[in-house]
C-alpha positions as CSV (number, residue, x, y, z in Angstrom):
1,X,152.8,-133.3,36.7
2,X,152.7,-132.2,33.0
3,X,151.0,-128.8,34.2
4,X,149.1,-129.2,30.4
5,X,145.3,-128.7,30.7
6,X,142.9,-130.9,28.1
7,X,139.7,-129.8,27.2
8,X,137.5,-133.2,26.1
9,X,134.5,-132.3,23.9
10,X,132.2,-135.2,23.4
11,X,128.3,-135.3,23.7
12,X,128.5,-139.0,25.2
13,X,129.6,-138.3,29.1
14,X,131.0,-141.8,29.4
15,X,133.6,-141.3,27.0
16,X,134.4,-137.9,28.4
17,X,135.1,-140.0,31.5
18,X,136.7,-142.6,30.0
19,X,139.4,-140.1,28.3
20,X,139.5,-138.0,31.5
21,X,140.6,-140.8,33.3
22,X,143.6,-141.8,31.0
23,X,144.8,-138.6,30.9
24,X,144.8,-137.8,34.6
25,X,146.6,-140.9,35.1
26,X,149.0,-139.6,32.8
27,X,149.3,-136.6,34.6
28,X,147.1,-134.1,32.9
29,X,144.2,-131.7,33.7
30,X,141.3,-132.4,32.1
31,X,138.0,-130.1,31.6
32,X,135.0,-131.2,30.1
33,X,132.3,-129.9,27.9
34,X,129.0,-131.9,26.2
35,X,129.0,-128.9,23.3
36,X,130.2,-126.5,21.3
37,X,128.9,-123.7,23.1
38,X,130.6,-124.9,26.6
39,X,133.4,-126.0,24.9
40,X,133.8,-122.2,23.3
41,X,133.5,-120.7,26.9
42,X,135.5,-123.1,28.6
43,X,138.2,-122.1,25.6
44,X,138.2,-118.0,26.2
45,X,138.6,-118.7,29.9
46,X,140.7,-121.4,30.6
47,X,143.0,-121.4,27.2
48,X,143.9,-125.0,27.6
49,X,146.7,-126.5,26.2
50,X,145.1,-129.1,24.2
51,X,141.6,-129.7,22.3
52,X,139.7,-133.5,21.8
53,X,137.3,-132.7,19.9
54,X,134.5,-134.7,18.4
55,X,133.5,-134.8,14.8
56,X,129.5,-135.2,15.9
57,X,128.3,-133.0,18.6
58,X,125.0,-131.6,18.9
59,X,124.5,-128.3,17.3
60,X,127.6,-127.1,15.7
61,X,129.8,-130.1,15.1
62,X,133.5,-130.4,16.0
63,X,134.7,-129.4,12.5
64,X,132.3,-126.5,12.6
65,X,133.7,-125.7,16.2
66,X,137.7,-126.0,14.5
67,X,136.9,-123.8,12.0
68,X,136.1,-120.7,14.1
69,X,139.1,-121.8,16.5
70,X,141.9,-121.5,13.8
71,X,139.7,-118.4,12.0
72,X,140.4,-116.4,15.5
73,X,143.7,-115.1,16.5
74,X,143.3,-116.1,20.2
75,X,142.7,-119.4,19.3
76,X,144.1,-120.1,16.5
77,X,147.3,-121.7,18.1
78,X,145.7,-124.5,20.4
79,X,146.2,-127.8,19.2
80,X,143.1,-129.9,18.4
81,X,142.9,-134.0,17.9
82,X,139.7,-135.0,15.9
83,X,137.6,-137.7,17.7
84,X,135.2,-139.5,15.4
85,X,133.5,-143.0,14.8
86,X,134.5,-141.9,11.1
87,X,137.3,-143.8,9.2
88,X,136.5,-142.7,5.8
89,X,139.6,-140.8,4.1
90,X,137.2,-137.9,2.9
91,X,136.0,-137.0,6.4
92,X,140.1,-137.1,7.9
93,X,141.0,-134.9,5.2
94,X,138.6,-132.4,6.0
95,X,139.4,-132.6,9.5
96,X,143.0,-131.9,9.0
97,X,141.8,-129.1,6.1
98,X,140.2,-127.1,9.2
99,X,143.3,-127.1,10.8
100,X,143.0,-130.4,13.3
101,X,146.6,-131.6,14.3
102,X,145.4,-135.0,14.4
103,X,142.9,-137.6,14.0
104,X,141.8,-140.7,16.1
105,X,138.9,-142.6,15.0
106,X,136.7,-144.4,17.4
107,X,137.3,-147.0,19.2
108,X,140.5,-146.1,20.8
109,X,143.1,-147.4,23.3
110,X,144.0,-145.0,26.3
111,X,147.6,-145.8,25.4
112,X,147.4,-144.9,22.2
113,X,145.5,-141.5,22.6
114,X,148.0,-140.6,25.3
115,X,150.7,-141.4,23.0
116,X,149.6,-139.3,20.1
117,X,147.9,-136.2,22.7
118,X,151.8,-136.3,23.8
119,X,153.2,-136.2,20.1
120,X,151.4,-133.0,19.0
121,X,152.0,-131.4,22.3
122,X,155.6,-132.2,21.3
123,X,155.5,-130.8,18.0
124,X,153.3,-127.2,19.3
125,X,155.8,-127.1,22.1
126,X,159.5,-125.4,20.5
127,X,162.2,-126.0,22.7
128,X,162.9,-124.5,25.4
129,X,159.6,-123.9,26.4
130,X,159.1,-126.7,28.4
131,X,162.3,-128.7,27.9
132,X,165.9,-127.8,29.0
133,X,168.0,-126.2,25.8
134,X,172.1,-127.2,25.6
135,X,174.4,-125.5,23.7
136,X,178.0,-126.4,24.3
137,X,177.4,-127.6,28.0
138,X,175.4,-124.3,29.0
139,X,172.1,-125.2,29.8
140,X,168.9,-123.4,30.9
141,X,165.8,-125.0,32.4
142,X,162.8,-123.8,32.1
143,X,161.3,-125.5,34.5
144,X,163.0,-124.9,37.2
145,X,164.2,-121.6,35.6
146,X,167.9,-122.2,36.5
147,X,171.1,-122.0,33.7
148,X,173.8,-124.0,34.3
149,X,177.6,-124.8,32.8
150,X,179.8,-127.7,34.0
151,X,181.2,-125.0,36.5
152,X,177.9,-125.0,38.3
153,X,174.5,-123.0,38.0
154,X,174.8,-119.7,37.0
155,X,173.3,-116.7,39.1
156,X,171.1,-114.8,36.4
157,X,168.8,-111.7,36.4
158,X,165.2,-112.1,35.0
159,X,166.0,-109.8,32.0
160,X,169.3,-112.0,31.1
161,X,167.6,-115.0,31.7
162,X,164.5,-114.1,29.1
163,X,167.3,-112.9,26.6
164,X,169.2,-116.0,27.1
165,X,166.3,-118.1,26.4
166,X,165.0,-115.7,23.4
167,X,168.6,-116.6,21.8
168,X,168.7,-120.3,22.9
169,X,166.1,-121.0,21.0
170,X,166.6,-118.6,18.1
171,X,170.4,-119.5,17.6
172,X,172.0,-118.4,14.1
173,X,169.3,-115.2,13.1
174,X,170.8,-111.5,13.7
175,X,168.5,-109.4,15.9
176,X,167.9,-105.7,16.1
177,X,167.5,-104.1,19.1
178,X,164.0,-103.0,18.1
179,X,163.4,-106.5,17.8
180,X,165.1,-108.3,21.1
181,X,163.0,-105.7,23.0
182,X,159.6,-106.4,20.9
183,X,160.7,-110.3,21.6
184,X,162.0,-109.8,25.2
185,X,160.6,-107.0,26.7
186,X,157.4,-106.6,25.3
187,X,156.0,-104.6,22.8
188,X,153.9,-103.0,24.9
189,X,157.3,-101.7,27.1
190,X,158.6,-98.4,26.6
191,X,162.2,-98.9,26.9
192,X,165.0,-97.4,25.1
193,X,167.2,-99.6,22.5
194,X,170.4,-99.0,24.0
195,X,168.9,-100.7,27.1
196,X,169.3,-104.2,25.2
197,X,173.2,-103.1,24.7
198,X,173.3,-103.1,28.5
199,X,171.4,-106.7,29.4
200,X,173.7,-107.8,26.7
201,X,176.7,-106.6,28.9
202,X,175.2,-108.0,31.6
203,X,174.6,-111.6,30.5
204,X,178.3,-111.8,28.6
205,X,179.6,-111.0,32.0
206,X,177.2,-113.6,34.1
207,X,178.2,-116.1,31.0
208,X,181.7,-115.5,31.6
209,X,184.6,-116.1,29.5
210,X,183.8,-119.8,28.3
211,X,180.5,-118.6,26.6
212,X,180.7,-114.8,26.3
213,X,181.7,-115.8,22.6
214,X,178.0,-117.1,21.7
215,X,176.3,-113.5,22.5
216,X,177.8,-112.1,19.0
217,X,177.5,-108.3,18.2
218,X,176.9,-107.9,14.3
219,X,177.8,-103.9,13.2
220,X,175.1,-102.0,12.1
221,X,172.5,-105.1,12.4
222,X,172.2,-105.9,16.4
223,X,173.0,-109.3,17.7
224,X,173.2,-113.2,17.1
225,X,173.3,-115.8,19.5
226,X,176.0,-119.0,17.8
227,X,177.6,-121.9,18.6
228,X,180.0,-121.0,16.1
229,X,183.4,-117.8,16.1
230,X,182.2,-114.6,15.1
């Protein structure tokens, strides 16, 4: 299973199915709305992963409903593929102009709608999120939330392991500690700076001398995370 949800907004309830259908087939959760209004609701509660969103929908209309999305914070960073019987270059440009990701005009293969819902997905996703991250043979699964090295897995706190993945995927940028605990911790965390000095510690040691070198302290600034000597 992907574990990605799809939220398919389309007035015409056979082409809800016949998208539903593809997509569960390819693994995804689907949930379906007929409007703008559901579709809003359905948004606040279930935040799914991805919007298909049609250009004409009774009511406010899908470029309308795009608008608001991006306009709100919340929102703002859910993907959304037009859907629309359009093909004239005006229309596409304001759809991507409202912040759509991508565009499919009417009629469309399955296969090809799976292949581009996948693509932006791809491209909202970083790494890491979703994907195992290696740097130098030490790699850390998401997943199945496990690190390994070519020694074996490595047996990793829940702290370390968030820090480790913070700086997996935010290799080469110094860090403050006010920072790594804004990024790691939370910012809503009360928890003193010199507490990062000690996860740090922690997470050289569990790293152990064949990566200890890519946790790098920089004086006066905090930390970086590099493939490359201090």
């Amino acid at each position: 299973m992907t574990g990605k949800t799809v939220l398919i907004v389309d007035d015409e309830a056979a082409i809800r199915e016949m998208i539903a259908v593809a997509l569960e087939m390819a693994d995804y959760d689907c949930l379906e709305a007929a409007d703008a209004r559901e579709a809003h609701t359905l948004i606040v509660d279930k935040q799914p992963d991805l919007i298909l969103l049609d250009w004409m929908l009774p009511g406010v209309t899908g470029v309308e409903l795009a608008r608001r999305l991006k306009k709100d914070e919340s929102t703002a960073d859910i993907p959304i593929i037009m859907l629309t019987a359009k093909a004239e270059e005006d229309n596409k440009i304001q759809g991507l102009e409202v912040g759509a990701d991508d565009y499919i005009t009417k009629p469309f293969s399955p296969r090809e709608l799976v292949a581009r819902l996948k693509a932006v997905l791809r491209r909202a996703t970083p790494a890491g999120v979703d994907s195992p991250i290696e740097v130098n043979g030490l790699i850390l699964d998401p997943v199945s939330h496990r690190v390994t090295t070519p020694g074996g897995a490595v047996s990793i706190g829940p702290t370390e392991y968030r820090l480790l993945q913070f700086f997996m995927t935010h290799q080469e940028r110094v860090y403050s500690r006010a920072q790594l605990l804004d990024q790691v911790w939370g910012g809503n965390v009360y928890v003193e700076e010199r507490t990062v000095d000690v996860h740090i510690r922690r997470l050289r040691k569990v790293l152990g001398d064949d990566y200890d070198y890519l946790i790098q302290t920089v004086r006066g600034a905090g930390y970086r995370f590099s493939k490359n000597a201090a």
